[in-house]
Every structure is written in C-alpha cells, then in structure tokens.
C-alpha positions in Angstrom: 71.0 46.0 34.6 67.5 46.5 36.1 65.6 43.7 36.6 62.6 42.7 34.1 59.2 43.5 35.5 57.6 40.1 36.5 54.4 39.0 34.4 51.0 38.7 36.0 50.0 35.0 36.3 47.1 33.4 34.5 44.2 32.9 36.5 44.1 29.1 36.6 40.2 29.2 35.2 40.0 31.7 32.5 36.2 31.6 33.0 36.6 32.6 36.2 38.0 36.1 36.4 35.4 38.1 38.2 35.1 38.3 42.0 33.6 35.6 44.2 34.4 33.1 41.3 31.8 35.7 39.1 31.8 34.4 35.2 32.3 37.2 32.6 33.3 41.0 33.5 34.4 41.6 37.1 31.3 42.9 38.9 28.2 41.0 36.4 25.9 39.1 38.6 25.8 35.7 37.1 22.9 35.2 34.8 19.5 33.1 35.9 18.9 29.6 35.2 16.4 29.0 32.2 14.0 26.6 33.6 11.7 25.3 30.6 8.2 24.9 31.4 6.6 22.3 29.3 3.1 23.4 27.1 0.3 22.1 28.4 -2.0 20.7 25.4 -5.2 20.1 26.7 -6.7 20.0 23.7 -5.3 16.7 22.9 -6.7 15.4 26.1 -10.1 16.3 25.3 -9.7 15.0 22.0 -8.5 12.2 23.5 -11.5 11.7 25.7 -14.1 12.4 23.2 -12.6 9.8 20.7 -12.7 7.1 23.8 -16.2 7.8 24.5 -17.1 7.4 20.9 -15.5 4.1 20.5 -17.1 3.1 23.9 -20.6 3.7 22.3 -20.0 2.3 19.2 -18.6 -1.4 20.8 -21.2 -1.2 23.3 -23.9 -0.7 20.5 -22.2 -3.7 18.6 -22.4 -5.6 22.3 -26.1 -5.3 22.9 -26.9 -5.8 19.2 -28.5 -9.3 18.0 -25.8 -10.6 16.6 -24.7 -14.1 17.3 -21.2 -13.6 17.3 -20.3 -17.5 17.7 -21.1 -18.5 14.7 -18.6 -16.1 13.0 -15.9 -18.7 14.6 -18.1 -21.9 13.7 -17.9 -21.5 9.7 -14.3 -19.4 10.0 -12.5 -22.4 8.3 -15.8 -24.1 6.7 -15.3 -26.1 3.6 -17.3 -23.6 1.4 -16.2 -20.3 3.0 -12.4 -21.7 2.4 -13.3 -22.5 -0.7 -14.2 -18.9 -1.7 -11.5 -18.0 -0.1 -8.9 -19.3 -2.7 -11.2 -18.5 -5.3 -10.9 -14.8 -4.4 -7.3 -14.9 -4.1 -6.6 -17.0 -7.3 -8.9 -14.4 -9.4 -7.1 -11.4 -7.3 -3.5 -12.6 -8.7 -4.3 -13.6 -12.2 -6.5 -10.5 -12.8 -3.6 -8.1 -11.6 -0.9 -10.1 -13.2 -3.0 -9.6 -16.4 -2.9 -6.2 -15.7 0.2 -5.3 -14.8 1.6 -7.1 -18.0 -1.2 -5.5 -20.4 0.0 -1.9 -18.2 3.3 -2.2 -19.3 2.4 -2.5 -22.8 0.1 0.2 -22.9 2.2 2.7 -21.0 5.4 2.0 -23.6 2.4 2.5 -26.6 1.4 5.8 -24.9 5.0 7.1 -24.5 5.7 6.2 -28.0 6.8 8.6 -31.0 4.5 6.5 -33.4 0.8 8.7 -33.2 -1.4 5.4 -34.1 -0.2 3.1 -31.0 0.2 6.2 -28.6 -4.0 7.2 -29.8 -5.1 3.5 -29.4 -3.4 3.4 -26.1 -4.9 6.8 -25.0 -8.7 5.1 -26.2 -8.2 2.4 -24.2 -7.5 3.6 -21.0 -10.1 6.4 -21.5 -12.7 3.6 -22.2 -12.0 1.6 -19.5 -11.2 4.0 -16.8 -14.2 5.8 -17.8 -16.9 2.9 -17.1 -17.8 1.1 -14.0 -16.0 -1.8 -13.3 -19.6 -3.5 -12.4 -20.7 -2.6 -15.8 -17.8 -4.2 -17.3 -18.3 -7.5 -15.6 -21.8 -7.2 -17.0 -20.7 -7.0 -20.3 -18.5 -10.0 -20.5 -21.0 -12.0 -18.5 -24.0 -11.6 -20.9 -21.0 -11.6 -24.3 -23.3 -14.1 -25.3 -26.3 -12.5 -26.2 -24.5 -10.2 -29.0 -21.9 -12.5 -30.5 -22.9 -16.5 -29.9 -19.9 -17.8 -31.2 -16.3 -16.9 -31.0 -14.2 -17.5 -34.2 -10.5 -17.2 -34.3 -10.1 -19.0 -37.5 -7.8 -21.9 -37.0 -6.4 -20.9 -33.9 -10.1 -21.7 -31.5 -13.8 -21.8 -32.4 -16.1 -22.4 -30.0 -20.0 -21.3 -28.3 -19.2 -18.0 -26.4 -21.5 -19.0 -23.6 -19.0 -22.4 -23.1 -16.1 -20.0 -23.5 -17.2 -17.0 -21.3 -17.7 -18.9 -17.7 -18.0 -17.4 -14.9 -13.9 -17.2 -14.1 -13.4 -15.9 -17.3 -15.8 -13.4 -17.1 -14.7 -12.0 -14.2 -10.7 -12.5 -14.9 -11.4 -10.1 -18.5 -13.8 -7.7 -16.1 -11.1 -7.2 -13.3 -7.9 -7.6 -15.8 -7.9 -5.3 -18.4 -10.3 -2.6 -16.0 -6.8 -2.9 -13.9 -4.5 -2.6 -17.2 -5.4 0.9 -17.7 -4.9 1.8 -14.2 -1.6 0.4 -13.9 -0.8 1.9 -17.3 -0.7 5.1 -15.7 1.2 3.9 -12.6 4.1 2.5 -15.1 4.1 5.3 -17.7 4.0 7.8 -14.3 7.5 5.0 -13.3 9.2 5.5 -16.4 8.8 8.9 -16.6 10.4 9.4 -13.3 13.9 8.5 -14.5 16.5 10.7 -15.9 15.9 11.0 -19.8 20.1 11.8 -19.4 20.3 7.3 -18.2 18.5 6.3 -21.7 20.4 8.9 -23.6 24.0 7.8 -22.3 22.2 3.7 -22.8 21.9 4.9 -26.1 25.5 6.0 -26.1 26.5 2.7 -25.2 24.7 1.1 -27.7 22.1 -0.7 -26.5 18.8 -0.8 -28.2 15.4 0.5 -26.8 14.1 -2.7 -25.4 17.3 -3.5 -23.8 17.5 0.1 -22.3 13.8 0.0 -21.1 14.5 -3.5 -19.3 18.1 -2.9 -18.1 17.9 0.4 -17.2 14.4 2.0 -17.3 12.2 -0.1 -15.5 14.8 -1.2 -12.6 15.0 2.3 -11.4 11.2 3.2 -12.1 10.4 0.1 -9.9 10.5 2.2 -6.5 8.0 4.8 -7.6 5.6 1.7 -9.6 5.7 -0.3 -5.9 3.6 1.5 -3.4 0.5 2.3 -5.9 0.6 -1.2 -7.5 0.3 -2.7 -4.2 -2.2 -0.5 -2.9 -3.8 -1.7 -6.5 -3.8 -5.1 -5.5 -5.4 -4.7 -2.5 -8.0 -2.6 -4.6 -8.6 -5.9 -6.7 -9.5 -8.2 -3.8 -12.1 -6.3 -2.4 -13.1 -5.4 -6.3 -13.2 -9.1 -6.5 -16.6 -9.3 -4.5 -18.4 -7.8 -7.5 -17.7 -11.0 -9.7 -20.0 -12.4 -7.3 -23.2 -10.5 -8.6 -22.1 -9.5 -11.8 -20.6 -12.5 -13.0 -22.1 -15.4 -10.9 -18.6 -16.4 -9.8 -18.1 -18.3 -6.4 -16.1 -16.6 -4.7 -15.3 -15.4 -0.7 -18.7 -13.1 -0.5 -20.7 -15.4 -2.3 -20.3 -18.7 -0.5 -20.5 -16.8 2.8 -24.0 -14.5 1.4 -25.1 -18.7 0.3 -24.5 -20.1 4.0 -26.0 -16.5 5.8 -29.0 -17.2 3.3 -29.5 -21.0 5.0 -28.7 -20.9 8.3 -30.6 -17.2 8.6 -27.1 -15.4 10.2 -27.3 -13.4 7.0 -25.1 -10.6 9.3 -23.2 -12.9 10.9 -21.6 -14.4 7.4 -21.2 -11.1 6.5 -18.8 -9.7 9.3 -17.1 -13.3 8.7 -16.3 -12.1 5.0 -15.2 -8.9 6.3 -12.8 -10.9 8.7 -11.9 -12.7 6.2 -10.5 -9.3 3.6 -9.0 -7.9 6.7 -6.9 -10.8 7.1 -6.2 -11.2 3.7 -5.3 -7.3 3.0 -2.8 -7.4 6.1 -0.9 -9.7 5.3 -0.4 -8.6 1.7 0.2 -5.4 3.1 3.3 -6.7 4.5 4.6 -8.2 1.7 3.9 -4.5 0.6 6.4 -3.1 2.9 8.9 -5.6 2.4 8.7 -5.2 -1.8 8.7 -1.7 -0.9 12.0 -1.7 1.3 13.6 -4.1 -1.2 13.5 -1.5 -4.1 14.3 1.2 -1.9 17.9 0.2 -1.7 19.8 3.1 -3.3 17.8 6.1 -3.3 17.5 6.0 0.2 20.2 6.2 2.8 18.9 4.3 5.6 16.0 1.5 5.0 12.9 1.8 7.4 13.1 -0.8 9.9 10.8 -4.0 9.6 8.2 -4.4 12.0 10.3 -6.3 14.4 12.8 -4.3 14.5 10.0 -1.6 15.4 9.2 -3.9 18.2 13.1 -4.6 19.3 14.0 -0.9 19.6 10.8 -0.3 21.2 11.5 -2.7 23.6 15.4 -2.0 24.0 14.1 1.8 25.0 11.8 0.9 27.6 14.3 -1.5 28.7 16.4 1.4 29.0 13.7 4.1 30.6 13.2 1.5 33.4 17.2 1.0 34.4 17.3 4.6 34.5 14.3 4.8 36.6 15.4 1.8 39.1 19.2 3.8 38.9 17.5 7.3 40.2 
C-alpha cells in the first residue's frame, strides 16, 4: 500500500495568507488607512460671534441706562407687591380650574350624537374664542350698567354691582375665555384614543360615563398635558389685564401703584416682570414632572429630571477628565 499524500497545514492566521504577513490575495498591497478629517463649520463661529456681540450691546445699553436697579431688590418681598402676588396666583388657579372643568363639558357636548348640545357647544367656543379677552373682562366689569339686579328666583337675588366685584369679574373674564380653549385641547385628547378601547368598554358593559372616566380620559391625559400647561402659564400673564379692565389688585397693579409713588415707574415694572419669570419657571417644572408622570406607558424610557441632567452631565466630565489625566 502507498502511503496517503500528506495534507497541507493551515496557516495559523487565516487572515494572513499573503506574503510578508499581506491580508487578502497573495501579492495585494494592503489598503490605506482612512484618516477622517473633521468639517470645519465656521459658520457657526461667526454666528456665534455676532450673537455675543449683540448681547454685549444690549446689557451694556441696559448698564448705562437710568435705571436704579436697587430698588428692584428693596420692594422684591414688600407687603403690597406680595400681596399681588398671591392675588395673581389665586385668580390664575381658580380661573383655569374653571376652565378646565367647563372644557370638559363642552368638549363631551361637541362630540356628542345629540345636534342641540353639540351646536350650543360649537356657539360658545366660537363666541368666546372669537373676542378679546380684554373685551370680555370689560363686559363683566361694567354687567351693571345693562342688568342692575341679578335674580335667580329663590336660589340668590342680589345688586349686580355688589355681586360682580372686582375678583368676580375677572375670575368669569379669564374662566370661561379659557373654557373654550381647553375645550379644544380635551376634545383634540379624547379623540386621540382608539375608538376600538370604547367599543370593546362597551363590550364589557360599562356605560358611557364610566368608559369616558375609566378609560377615555386616562389615556387622553398625555396628549391634554403639555398644552394645558402651557395654558396655565398663558393665564398668569393674561392675569395682568384684570388689572385695567377689571380694577382687580393684583401683581402688575400694586407694583404700577408703588412705581406711580415713589417715581421708579420702570423700575416696578422689571420687578413685575421678575416676579412672572419666577412664577412661570417654577410652574414649568411642575409641567415637566405632570408631563413625565403621564408618560408612563406610551413611552419606553422617561426623560430624565433635571438632576439627573445634571448627574450624567457631571458623571461624563468626570469621566473625560480620568481619561485625560490617564493619556
């Protein structure tokens, strides 16, 4: 018997077959190095430069104006201004809990089958989101002059001008101007959901109300969030026009009254304007958070909070300069 022919052996790295440790085909010159040269934007630096120099003029104009700027921090936390403060924010909440109840309403009368409710619904958001809301105030304000009594039969009878004060005035003006804005918002909600959730509800046996509040309105709740808040922070600086309109004491009239005494007419004013910025951030957060909170289950990771923003931030540059100080 003649011996077998031996088998070639494997190279030990496949990769490796050419000569001179060549990859691919024996002979091919291995291929280049791609070396990736980063685009230079110098638009954005430009940009960058002209938006600086902007600014710069702009605080520096602000700087050299006459404007005493300490007395912005002397009546921050005076009596009156404080006052006005809580005014503003008391008339902010009731007015847009007024409306956001009265929205409800309206949007389930404009979705509805029955042609009277659904029209009355449709007249009074037209009406109301057809005025001014300055001219509204107006009207409630001077209620008076047209009907001099209210009459509810045995339920309240009174003097309108005892009836319509100031508050109420503006709490009707900002209220039910705000109901047909958020009627909109909640009707836009419901419609978002699945018709096929109320029709298996229905399946189930559970009744219209019970389906709209069990099942409708839960899941409608993440698209009614964002534009009711952003609502809400519509209504407080709306609130200022109850000031004029309505004669109601709020944040922009008791600082306008102290401007108008002590002569820092400008001064008060960019105190008021501290005053909404502070009050609009922080219901901004509480925004976000209601925002995050009704998120749950259509998304599949929440955003992160502000401090956890802050914490990864910080855990990356943490990391950046080990790597540095490692190099």
């Amino acid at each position: 018997m003649t011996d077998s022919p031996e088998k070639p052996e494997k190279p030990q790295n496949p990769e490796k077959d050419g000569k001179d440790g060549q990859t691919g085909q024996p002979g091919q010159p291995e291929p280049d190095v791609i070396r990736a040269i980063p685009v230079r934007h110098y638009g954005r630096w430009v940009a960058a430069a002209v938006v600086i120099a902007l600014l710069g003029l702009l605080v520096n104009a602000f700087a050299s104006a006459n404007v005493h700027y300490g007395a912005i921090p002397d009546y921050l936390f005076d009596s009156s201004v404080v006052s006005g403060l809580g005014k503003t924010v008391l008339i902010s909440l009731l007015a847009m809990l007024l409306g956001l109840v009265l929205g409800i309403v309206l949007a389930v009368m404009r979705l509805s089958k029955n042609p009277v409710t659904s029209s009355v619904s449709w007249l009074y958001i037209w009406f109301f989101r057809g005025t001014p809301v300055y001219v509204q105030l107006l009207l409630w304000f001077n209620l008076a002059l047209i009907f001099p009594e209210i009459n509810l039969g045995p339920i309240y009878r009174d003097y309108m001008s005892s009836f319509m004060t100031p508050f109420m005035a503006a709490l009707l003006g900002l209220g039910l101007n705000e109901a047909a804005y958020m009627s909109e918002i909640v009707r836009a909600g419901i419609q978002s959901v699945d018709e096929g959730q109320t029709e298996a509800a229905h399946a189930l046996g559970m009744s219209q109300g019970r389906t709209l509040r069990r099942i409708v309105l839960p899941q409608a709740m993440r698209v009614i969030v964002p534009p009711t808040g952003n609502e809400f922070i519509n209504m407080l600086k709306t609130s200022s026009l109850a000031a004029s309109a309505a004669q109601y004491l709020e944040l922009l009239r008791s600082t306008s009254d102290i401007g108008q005494t002590t002569g820092a007419t400008v001064e008060m004013l960019f105190l008021a304007a501290t005053w909404y910025l502070i009050l609009t951030s922080v219901f901004s957060v509480g925004q976000f958070y209601l925002e995050r909170y009704y998120a749950r289950g259509s998304l599949r990771s929440l955003p992160l909070t502000p401090w956890q923003k802050i914490r990864t931030n910080l855990a990356g540059l943490g990391n950046r300069t080990k790597g540095g100080v490692s190099a």
